[in-house]
Every structure is written in C-alpha cells, then in structure tokens.
Residue frames relative to the residue before (quaternion, step in Angstrom):
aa qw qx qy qz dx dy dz
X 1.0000 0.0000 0.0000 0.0000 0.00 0.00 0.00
X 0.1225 -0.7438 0.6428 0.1362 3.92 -0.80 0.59
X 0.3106 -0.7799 0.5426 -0.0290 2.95 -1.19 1.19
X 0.5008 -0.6665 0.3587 0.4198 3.93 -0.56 1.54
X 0.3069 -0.6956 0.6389 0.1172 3.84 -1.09 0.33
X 0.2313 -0.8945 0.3821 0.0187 3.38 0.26 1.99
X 0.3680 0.7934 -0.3480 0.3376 3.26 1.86 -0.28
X 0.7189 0.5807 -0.2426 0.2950 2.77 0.99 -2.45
X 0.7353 -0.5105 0.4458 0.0013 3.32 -1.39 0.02
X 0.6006 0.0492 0.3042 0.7378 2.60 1.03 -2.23
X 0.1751 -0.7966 0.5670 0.1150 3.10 -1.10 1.10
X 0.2944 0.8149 -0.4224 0.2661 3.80 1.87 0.02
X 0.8498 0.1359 -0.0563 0.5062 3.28 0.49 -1.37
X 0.7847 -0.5267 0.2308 0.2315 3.31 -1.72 1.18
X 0.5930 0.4473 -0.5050 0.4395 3.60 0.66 -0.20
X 0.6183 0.5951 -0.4275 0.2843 3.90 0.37 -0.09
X 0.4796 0.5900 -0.2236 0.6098 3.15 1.94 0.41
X 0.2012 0.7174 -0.6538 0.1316 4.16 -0.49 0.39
X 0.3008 -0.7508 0.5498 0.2087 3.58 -1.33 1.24
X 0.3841 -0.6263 0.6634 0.1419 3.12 -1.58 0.77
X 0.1986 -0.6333 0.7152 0.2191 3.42 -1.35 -0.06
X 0.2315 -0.6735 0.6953 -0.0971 2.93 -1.95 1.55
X 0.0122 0.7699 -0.6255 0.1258 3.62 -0.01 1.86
X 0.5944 -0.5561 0.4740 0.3359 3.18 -1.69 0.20
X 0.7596 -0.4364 0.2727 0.3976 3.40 -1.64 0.89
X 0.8015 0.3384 -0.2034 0.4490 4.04 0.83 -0.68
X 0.6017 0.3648 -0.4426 0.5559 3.26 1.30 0.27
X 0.4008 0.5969 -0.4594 0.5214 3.93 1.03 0.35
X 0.7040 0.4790 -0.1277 0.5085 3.39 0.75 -1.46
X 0.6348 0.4589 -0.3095 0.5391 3.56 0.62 -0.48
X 0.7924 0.3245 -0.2835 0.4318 3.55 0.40 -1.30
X 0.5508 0.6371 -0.3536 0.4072 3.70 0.93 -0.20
X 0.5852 0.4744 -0.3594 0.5507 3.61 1.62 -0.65
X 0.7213 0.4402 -0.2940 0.4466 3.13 0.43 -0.89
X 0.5687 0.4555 -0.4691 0.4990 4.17 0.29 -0.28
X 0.5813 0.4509 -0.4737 0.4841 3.82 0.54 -1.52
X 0.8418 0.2680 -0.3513 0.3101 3.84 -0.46 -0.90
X 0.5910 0.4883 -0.4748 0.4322 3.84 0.81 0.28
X 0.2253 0.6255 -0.4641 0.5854 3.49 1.49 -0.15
X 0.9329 0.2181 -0.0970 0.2696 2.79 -1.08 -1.31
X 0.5321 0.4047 -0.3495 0.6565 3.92 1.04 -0.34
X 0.7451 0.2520 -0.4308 0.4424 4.09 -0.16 -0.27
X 0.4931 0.5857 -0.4779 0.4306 3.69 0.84 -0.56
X 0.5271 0.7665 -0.1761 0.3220 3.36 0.68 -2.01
X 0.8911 0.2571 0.1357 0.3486 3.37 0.57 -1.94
X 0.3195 -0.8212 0.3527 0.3148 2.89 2.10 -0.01
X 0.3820 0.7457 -0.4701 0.2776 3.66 1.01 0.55
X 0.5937 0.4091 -0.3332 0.6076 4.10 1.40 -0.27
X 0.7167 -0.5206 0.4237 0.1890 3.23 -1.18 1.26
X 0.2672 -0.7058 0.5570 0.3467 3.85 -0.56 0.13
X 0.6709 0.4262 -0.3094 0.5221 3.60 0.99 -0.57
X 0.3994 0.6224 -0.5347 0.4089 3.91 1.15 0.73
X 0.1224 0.7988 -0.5889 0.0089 3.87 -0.98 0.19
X 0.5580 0.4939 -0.2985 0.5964 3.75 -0.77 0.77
X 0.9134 -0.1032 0.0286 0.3927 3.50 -0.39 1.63
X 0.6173 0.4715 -0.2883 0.5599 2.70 1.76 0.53
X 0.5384 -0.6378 0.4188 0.3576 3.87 -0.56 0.73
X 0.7607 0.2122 -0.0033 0.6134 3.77 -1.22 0.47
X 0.7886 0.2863 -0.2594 0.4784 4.07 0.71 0.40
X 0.0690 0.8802 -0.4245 0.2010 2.99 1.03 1.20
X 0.6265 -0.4256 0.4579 0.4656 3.76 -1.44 0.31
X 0.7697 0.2742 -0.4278 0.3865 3.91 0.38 -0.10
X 0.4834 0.5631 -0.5198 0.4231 3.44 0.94 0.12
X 0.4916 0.6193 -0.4245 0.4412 3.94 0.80 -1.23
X 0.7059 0.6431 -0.1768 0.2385 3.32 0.28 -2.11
X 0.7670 0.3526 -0.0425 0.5344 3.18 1.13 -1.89
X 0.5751 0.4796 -0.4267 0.5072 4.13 1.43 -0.51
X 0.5490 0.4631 -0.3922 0.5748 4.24 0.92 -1.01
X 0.6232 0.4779 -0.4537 0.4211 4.26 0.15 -0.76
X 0.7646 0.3428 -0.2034 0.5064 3.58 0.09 -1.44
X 0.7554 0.3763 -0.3639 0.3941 3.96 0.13 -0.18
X 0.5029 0.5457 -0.4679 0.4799 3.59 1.78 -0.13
X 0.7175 0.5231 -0.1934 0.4172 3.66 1.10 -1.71
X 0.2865 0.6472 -0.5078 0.4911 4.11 2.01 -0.23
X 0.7434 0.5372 -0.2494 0.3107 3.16 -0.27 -2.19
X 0.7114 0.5100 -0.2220 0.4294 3.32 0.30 -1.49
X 0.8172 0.3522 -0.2445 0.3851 3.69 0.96 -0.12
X 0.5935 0.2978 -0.3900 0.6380 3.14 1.60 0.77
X 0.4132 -0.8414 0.2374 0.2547 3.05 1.32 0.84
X 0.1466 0.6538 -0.6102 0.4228 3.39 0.68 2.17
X 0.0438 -0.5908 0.7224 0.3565 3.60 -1.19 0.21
X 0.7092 -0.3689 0.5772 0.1665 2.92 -2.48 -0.28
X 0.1309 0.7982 -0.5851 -0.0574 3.40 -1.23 0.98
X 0.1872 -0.8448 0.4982 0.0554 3.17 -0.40 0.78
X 0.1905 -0.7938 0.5700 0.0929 3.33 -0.78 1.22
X 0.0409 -0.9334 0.3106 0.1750 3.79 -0.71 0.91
X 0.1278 -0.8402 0.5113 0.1280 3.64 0.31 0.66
X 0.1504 -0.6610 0.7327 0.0602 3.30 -1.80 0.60
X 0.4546 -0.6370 0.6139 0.1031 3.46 -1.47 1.64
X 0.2667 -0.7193 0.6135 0.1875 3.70 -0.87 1.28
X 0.9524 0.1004 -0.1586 0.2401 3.13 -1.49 0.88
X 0.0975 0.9031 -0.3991 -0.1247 3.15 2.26 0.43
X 0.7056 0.6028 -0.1224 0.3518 3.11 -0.06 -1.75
X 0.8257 0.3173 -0.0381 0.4649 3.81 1.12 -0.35
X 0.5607 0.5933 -0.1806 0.5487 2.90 2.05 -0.21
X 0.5574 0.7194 -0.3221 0.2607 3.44 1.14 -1.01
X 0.2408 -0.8050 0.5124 0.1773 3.48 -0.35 1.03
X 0.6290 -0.6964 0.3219 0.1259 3.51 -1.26 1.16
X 0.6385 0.5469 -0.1566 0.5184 2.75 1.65 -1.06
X 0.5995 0.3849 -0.2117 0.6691 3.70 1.21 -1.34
X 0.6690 0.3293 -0.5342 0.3983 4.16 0.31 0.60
X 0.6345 0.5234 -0.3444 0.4525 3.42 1.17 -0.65
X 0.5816 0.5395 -0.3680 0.4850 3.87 1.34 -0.24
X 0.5887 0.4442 -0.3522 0.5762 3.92 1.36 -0.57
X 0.4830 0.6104 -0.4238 0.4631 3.74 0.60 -0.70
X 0.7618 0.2468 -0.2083 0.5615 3.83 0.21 -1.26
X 0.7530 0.4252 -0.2911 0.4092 3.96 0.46 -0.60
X 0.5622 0.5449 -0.4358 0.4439 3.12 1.76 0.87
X 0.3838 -0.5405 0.4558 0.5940 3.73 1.68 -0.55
X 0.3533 0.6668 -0.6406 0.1424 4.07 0.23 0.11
X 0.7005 -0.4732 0.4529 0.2834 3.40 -1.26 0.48
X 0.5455 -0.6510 0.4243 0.3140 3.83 -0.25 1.03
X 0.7221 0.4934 -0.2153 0.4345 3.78 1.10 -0.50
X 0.4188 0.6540 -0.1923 0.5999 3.01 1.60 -0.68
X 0.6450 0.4874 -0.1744 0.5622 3.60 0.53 -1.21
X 0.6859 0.5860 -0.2128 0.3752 3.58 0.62 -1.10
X 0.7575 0.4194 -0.0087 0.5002 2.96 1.04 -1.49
X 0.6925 0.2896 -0.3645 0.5511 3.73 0.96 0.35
X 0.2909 0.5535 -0.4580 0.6318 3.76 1.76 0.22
X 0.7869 0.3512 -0.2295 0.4525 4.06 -0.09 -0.81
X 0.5708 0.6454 -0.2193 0.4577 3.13 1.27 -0.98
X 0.8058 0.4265 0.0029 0.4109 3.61 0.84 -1.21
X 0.7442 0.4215 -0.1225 0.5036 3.25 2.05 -0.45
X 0.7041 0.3934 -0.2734 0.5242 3.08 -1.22 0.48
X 0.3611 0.6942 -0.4777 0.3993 3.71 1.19 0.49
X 0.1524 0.7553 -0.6318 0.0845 3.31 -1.80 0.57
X 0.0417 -0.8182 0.5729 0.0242 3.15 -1.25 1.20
X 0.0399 -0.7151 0.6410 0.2760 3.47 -1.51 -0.01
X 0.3982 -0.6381 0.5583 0.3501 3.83 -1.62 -0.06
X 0.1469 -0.6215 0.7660 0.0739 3.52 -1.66 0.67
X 0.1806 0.5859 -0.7886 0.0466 2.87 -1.50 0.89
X 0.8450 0.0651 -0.1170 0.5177 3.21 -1.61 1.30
X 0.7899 -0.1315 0.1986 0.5650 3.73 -1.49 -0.59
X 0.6285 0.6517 -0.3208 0.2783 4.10 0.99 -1.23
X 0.2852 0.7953 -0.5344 0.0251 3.64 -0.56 0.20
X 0.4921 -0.7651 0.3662 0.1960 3.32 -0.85 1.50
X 0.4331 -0.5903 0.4127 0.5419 3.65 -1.39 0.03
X 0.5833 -0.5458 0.4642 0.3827 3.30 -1.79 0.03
X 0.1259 -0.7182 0.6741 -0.1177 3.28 -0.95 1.20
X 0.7128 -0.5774 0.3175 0.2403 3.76 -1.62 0.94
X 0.0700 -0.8428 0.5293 0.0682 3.28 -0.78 -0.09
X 0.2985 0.8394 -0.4424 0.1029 3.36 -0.03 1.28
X 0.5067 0.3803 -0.5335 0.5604 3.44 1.18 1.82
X 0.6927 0.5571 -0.3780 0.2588 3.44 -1.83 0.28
X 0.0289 0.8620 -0.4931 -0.1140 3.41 -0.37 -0.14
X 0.6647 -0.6399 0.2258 0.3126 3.80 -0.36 1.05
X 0.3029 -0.7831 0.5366 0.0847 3.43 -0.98 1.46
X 0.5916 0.3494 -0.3354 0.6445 3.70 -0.56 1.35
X 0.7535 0.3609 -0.3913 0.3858 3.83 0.59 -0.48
X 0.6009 -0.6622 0.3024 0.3301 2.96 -1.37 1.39
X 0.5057 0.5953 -0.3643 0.5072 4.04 1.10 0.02
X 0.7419 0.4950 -0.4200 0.1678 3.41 0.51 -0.40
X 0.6092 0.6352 -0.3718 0.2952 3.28 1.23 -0.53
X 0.8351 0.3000 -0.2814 0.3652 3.34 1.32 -0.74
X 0.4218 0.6949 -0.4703 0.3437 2.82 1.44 0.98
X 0.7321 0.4575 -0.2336 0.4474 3.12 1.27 -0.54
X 0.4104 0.6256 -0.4509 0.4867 3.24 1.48 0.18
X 0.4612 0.7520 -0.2660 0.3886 3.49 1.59 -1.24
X 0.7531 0.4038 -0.1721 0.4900 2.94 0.07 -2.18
X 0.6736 0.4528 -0.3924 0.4327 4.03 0.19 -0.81
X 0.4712 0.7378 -0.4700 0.1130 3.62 0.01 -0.50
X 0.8392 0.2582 -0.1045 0.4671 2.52 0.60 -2.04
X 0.4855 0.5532 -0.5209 0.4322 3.91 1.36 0.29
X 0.5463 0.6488 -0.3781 0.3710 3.49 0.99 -0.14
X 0.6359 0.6139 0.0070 0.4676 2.74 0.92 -1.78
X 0.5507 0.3698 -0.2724 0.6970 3.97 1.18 -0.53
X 0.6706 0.6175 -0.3587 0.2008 3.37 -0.10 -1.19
X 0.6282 0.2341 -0.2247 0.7071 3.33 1.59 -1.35
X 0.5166 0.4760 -0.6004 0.3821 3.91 -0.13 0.08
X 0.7194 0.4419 -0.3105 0.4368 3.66 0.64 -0.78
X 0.5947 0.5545 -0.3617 0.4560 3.54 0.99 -0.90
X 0.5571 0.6512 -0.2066 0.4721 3.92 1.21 -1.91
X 0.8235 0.4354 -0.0792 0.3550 4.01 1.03 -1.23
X 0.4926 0.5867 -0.4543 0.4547 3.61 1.80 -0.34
X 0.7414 -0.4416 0.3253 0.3866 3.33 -1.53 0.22
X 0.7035 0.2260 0.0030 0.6738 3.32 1.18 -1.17
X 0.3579 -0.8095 0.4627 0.0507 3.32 -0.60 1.57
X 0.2094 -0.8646 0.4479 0.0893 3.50 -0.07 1.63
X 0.1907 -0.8678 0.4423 0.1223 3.77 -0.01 1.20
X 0.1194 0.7668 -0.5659 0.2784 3.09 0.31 2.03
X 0.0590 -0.7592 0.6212 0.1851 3.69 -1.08 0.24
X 0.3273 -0.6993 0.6136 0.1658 3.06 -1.81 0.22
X 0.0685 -0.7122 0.6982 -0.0241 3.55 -1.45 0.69
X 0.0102 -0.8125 0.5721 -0.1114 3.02 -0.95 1.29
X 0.2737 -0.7801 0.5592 0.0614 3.33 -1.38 1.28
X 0.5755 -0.4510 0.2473 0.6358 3.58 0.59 0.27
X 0.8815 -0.3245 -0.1055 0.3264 3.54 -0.55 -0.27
X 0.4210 0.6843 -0.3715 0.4653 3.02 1.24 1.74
X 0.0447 0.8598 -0.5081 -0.0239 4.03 -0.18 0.52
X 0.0304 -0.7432 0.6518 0.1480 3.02 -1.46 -0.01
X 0.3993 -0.5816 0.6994 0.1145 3.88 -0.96 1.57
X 0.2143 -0.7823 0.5585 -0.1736 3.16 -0.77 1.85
X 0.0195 0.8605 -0.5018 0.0855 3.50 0.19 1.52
X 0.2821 0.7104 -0.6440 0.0308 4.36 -0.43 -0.13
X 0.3369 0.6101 -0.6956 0.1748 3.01 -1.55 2.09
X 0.6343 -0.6388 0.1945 0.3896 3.46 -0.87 0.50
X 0.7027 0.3910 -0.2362 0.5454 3.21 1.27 -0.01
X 0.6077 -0.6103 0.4543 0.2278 3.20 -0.96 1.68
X 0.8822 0.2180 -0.2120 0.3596 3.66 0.02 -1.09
X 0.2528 0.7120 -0.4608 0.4657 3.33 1.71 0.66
X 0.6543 0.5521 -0.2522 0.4511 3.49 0.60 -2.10
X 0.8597 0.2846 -0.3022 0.2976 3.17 0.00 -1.60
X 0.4495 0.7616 -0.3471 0.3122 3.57 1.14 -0.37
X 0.6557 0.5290 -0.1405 0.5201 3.06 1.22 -1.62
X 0.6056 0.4468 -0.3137 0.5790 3.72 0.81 -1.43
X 0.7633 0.3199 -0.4199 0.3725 4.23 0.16 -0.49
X 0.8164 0.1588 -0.3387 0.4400 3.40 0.30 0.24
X 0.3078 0.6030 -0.4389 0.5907 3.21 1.05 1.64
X 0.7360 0.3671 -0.1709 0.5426 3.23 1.27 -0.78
X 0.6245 0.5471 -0.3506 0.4333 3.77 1.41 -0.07
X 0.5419 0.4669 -0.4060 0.5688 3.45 1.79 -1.00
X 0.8642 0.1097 -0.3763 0.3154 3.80 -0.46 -0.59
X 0.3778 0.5724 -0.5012 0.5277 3.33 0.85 0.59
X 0.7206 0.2722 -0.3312 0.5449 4.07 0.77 0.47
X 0.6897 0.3441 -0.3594 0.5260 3.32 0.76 -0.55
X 0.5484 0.3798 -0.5849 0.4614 3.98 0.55 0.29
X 0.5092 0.6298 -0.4275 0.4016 3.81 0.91 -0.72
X 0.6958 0.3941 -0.2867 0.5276 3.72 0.62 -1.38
X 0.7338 0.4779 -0.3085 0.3715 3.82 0.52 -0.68
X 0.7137 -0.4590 0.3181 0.4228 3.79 1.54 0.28
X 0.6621 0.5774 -0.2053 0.4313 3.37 1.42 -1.07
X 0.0976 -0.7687 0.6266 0.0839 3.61 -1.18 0.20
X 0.3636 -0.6445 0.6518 0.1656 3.50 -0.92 0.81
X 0.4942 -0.5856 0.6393 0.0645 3.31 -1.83 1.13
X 0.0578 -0.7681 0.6330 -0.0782 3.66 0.77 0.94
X 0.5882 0.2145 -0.5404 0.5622 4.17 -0.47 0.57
X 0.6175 0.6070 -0.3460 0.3612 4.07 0.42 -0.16
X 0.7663 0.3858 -0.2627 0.4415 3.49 1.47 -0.59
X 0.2279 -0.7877 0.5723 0.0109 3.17 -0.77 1.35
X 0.0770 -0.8794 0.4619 0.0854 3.57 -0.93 0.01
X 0.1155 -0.8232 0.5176 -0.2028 3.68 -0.28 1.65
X 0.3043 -0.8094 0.4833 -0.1365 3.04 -1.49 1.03
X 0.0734 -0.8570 0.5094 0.0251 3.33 0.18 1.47
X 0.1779 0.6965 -0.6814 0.1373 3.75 -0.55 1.45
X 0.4557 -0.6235 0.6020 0.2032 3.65 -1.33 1.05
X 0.3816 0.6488 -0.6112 0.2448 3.96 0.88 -0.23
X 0.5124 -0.5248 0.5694 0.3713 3.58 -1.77 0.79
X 0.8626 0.2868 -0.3793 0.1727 3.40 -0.24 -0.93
X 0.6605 0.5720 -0.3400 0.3478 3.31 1.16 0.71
X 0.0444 0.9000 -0.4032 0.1592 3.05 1.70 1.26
X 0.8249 0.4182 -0.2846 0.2523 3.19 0.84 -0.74
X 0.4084 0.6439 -0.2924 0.5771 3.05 2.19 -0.30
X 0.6183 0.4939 -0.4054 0.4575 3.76 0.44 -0.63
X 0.6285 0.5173 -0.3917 0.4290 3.51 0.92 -1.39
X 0.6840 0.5441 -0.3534 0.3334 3.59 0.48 -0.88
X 0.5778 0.6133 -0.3755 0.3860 3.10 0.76 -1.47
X 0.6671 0.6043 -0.2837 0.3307 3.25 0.16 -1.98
X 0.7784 0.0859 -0.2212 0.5812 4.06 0.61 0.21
X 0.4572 0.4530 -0.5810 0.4982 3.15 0.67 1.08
X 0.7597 0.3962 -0.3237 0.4014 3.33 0.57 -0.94
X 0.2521 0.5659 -0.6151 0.4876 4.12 1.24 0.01
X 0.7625 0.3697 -0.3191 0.4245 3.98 -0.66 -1.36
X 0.7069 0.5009 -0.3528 0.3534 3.53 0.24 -0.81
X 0.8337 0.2347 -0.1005 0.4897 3.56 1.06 -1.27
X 0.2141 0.8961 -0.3343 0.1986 3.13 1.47 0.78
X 0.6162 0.4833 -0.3231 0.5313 3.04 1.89 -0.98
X 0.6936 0.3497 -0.5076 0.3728 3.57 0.60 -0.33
X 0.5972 -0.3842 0.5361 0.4566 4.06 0.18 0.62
X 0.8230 0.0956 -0.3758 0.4150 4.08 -0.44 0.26
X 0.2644 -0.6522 0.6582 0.2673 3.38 -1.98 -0.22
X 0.1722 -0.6640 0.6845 0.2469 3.10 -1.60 -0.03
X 0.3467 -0.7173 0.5597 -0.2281 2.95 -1.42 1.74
X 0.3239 -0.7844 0.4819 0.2182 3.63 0.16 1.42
X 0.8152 0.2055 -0.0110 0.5414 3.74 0.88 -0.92
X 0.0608 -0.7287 0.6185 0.2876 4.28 0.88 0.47
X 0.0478 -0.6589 0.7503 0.0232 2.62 -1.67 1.37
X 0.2370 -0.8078 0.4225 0.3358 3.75 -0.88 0.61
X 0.5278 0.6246 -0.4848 0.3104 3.11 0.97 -0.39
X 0.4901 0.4894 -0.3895 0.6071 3.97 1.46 -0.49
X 0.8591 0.3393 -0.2806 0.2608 3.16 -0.49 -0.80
X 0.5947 0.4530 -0.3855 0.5408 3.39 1.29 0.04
X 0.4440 0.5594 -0.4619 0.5259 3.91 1.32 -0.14
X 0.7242 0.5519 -0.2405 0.3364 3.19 0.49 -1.17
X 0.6137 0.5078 -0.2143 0.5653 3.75 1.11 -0.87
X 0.8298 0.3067 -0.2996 0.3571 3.45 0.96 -0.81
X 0.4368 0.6538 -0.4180 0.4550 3.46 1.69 0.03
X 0.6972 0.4740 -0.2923 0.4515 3.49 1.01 -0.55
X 0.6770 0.3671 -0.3388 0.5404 3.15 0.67 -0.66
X 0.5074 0.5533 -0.4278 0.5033 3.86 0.48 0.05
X 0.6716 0.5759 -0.2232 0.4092 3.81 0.96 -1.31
X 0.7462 0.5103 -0.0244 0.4268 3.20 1.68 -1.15
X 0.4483 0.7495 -0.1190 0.4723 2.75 2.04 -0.53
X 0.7883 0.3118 0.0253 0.5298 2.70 0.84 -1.99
C-alpha cells in the first residue's frame, strides 16, 4: 500500500508517495517481539552509535534536541559557534539493500540463526502498483524494508551503524584529522562542525560531506543534494541580524525533530506554526 507524503509540496510527481506495509494483528505481534529483543541485544552490545537517534530506545527526538542544545551552548564557551551541515537520504526506507543488512546482522555478533531468519525474512518478495482501474504486473523485490512495520526502525538504525562507524574511522584516518561530528536521525543528519572561523567550519563540513556522501553511495544509499542546506549558530552581537534570519530557517531544518529554535520565542509564530501542521496532516 503507498501512503500520501504530507510533507511533499507537490503532489504531481511520484516521490510524494512512500509504501507502508499493512500486516495482520499476529504478525504485528510477532514482529514487535522480535525488534524489542534486537533493541535490547544491539543496545546490550554497544553496536548502535551513541550519536544515532530515531527508533532507537532512550534516543529519542528530546535527547537529539537537548545533545545539539548543550554542544551549541559547549562552543559558545570557548567562544566557537556551531555549524551544522544538514543532509537528507533519498528514498531511505526503500532503498535498503538486503544483502548489506544481512552483512550488519553478522557484524553485529547476532546469533547465526537470527541471520538466517531475516535472509528468509527478506526473500522471495514481490510487488505490483494500482492506481485507479490500472494495476501493474507482479515483479521482485529485493531492496527496502517495510514502512509502518514494527521491525523497521531498528533495522534501520542497524543498517546506519556501521556507515557511521566508517564515517569517523575515515574522518580519524586523513592525514590531517578533520574534527567534525555526525548525528543521525534515521534518514536525516547533520555534519557537526564548532570553530572560530566560519570558512574553517565550512571547509571541514565540505569534505565531511564527500566522505559520507561515498560511503552512503557504497552502502546503496543516495543523498538528496538540492536538500542540503547549511547554517550557523553563533551568539556574536554583531550578527543580530543573521541570527534573526536563521531562527526560521532553522524551524524547517529541525522540523523533523518536532522542535524549533527561535532567536526571539514568539507565540503568535509558533502557534501558526503548530497549526499549519496540523492542517498539513489533516489534509
């Protein structure tokens, strides 16, 4: 089943559309045991990233919210601001390759059966599309892994790790170590730069953005490159008027995590804001 994408804009073209899976009440119940204990065996094993959030227990949109708060308000006392580059993975949730999950599966320590059983789990799939009176033929399927099921989030927490997990090994290995971090929301990041010079940051954040921009490339994934924006979060006075701006850029940016930052909290915005969304959702 594909479900409308209230985000989108434009509803003309096909990405404004993403499929969901619709399972019965005991295969809900079935996959829901089984996610709680990978939870709890990757948690367990320290295989998910600490700087991972989204579908993950105890790593919630207000943790993100409050680690990005305290590492902007760090900076700001050795007097560095924060840049934050943000990128969005196209087509996350459908892209995931089967083979490169069933390699994280074993490069997590899972239990050789375990392995087995999302290999069996993952094959032998097949979809077609209907629209209106139209309905395609059925044809294979052997990437993606089902939005709405109760497995997917920590599977994709899964599938990121070990791109995480390169990302600083690769960053840790150049000749000249580029102190950048990364935070990731499932298929949202942000390349985490704080120095006192602006074209320092952004330097660092661009060729920060070419390494995991290849290793998501090698992992099946593609980045949404007209999606990445870059912003800068610096308490200096004489950039009052830049801050003012920022502050409603950065609503859109952190929109997926459910808060905003807001140079001045206005409510009369921020209650516009709440009701544009709920309207979006509505409709």
């Amino acid at each position: 089943m594909w479900e409308l994408s209230y985000q989108r804009a434009n509803y003309d073209s096909p990405k404004s559309f993403r499929p969901i899976v619709l399972l019965n009440t005991t295969g809900k119940l079935i996959e829901k045991v089984i996610s709680n204990r990978l939870q709890f065996q990757l948690s367990a094993n320290g295989f998910i990233d600490s700087h991972q959030f989204g579908g993950i227990r105890q790593q919630s949109t207000t943790d993100a919210g409050i680690y990005l708060t305290h590492l902007i308000r760090a900076g700001w006392l050795r007097q560095c601001h924060t840049s934050v580059l943000a990128f969005d993975i196209a087509q996350f949730f459908p892209s995931l390759n089967h083979q490169f999950l069933s390699l994280c599966l074993k490069k997590a320590g899972l239990n050789t059966n375990i392995v087995r059983f999302f290999n069996s789990y993952h094959s032998n799939r097949s979809t077609s599309y209907s629209w209106n009176s139209f309905t395609s033929p059925s044809f294979n399927v052997n990437v993606g892994i089902g939005q709405g099921s109760a497995l997917s989030p920590i599977l994709s927490a899964l599938y990121l790790a070990p791109i995480i997990k390169t990302f600083k090994k690769r960053i840790k290995n150049l000749h000249k170590e580029i102190p950048t971090d990364i935070l990731s929301f499932v298929d949202d990041g942000l390349l985490i730069s704080q120095e006192k010079s602006y074209s320092l940051s952004n330097s660092f954040l661009l060729c920060s953005y070419n390494i995991i921009s290849k290793i998501l490339t090698d992992a099946g994934l593609v980045m949404e490159h007209d999606k990445t924006e870059l912003f800068h979060f610096t308490r200096a006075r004489h950039c009052h008027d830049l801050a003012k701006q920022l502050s409603h850029y950065l609503i859109f940016l952190f929109f997926f995590f459910s808060f905003s930052f807001e140079y001045c909290f206005s409510f009369p915005f921020s209650f516009s804001l709440v009701c544009n969304n709920g309207r979006a959702r509505a409709s």
